[in-house]
C-alpha positions as semicolon CSV with decimal commas, in nm:
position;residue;x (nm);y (nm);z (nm)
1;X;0,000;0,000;0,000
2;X;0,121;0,337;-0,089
3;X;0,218;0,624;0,146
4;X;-0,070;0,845;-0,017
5;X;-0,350;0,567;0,046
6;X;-0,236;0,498;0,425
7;X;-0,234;0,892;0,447
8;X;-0,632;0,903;0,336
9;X;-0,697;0,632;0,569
10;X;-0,538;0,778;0,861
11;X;-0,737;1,096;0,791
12;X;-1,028;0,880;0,781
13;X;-0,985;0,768;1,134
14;X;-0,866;1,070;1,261
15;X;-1,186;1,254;1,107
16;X;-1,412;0,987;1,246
17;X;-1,529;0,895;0,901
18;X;-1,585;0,507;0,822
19;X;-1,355;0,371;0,542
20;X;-1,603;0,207;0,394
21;X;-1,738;0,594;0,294
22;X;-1,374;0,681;0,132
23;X;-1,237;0,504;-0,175
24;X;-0,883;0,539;-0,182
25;X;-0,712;0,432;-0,498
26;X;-0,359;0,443;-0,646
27;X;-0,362;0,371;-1,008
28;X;-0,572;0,460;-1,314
29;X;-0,804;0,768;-1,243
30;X;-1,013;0,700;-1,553
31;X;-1,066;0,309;-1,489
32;X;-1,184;0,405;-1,141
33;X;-1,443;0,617;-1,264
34;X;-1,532;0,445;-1,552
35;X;-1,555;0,127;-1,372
36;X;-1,766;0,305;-1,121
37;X;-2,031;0,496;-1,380
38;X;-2,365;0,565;-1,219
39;X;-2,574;0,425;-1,550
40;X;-2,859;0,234;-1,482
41;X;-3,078;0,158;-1,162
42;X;-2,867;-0,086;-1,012
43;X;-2,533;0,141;-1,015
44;X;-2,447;0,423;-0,727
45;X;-2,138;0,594;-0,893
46;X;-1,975;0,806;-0,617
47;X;-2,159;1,072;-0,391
48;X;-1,851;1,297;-0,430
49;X;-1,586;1,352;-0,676
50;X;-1,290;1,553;-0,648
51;X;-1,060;1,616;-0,947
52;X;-0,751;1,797;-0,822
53;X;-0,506;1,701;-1,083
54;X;-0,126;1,782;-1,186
55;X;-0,215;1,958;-1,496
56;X;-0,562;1,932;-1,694
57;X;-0,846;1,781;-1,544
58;X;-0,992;1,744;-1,911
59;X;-0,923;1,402;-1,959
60;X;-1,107;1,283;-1,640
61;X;-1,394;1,533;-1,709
62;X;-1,612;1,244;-1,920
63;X;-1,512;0,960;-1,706
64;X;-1,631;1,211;-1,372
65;X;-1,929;1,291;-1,497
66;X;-2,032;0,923;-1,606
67;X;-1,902;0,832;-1,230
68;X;-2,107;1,107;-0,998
69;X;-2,410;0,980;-0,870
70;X;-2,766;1,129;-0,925
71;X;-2,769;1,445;-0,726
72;X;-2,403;1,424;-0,645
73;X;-2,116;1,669;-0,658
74;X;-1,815;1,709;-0,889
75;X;-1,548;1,959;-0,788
76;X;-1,322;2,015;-1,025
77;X;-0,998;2,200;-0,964
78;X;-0,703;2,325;-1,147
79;X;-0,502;2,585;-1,009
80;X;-0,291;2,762;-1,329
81;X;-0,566;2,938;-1,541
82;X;-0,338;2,833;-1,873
83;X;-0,381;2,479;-1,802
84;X;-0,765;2,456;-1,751
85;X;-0,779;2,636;-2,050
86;X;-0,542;2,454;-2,260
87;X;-0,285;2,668;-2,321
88;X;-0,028;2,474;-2,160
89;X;0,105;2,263;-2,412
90;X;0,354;2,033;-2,165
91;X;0,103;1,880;-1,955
């Protein structure tokens, strides 16, 4: 297990929130979400979604949407303007 996932669970606990309410995941971003889409009666896709990635967030964008539940929130972040805009050719 990675340093980053036993960090998220150790917030977890410390924040009182039950681990089965967090997904923690090192890997793929887009298989997690598409694995997890919300299509269909049967399937819950996640309550909350947080994008907060090194770069552009525009290749998670479709797989985050598919993924949020009903009524649920996406928060989508990107903190230099030229990169959520794609001017940043590099990333």
């Amino acid at each position: 297990m990675s340093p980053a996932v036993k960090a998220i669970e150790q917030n977890c606990r410390h924040n009182d929130v039950p681990l089965d309410r967090v997904k923690p995941n090192q890997g793929d971003a887009c298989e997690v979400l598409y694995s997890n889409r919300s299509i269909g009666k049967n399937s819950k896709g996640f309550d909350v979604i947080d994008l907060d990635p090194y770069g552009s967030a525009a290749e998670f964008l479709d797989g985050a949407v598919q993924a949020v539940s009903d009524g649920g929130l996406l928060c989508v972040t990107c903190t230099d303007k030229a990169v959520l805009c794609g001017r940043n050719t590099e990333t």
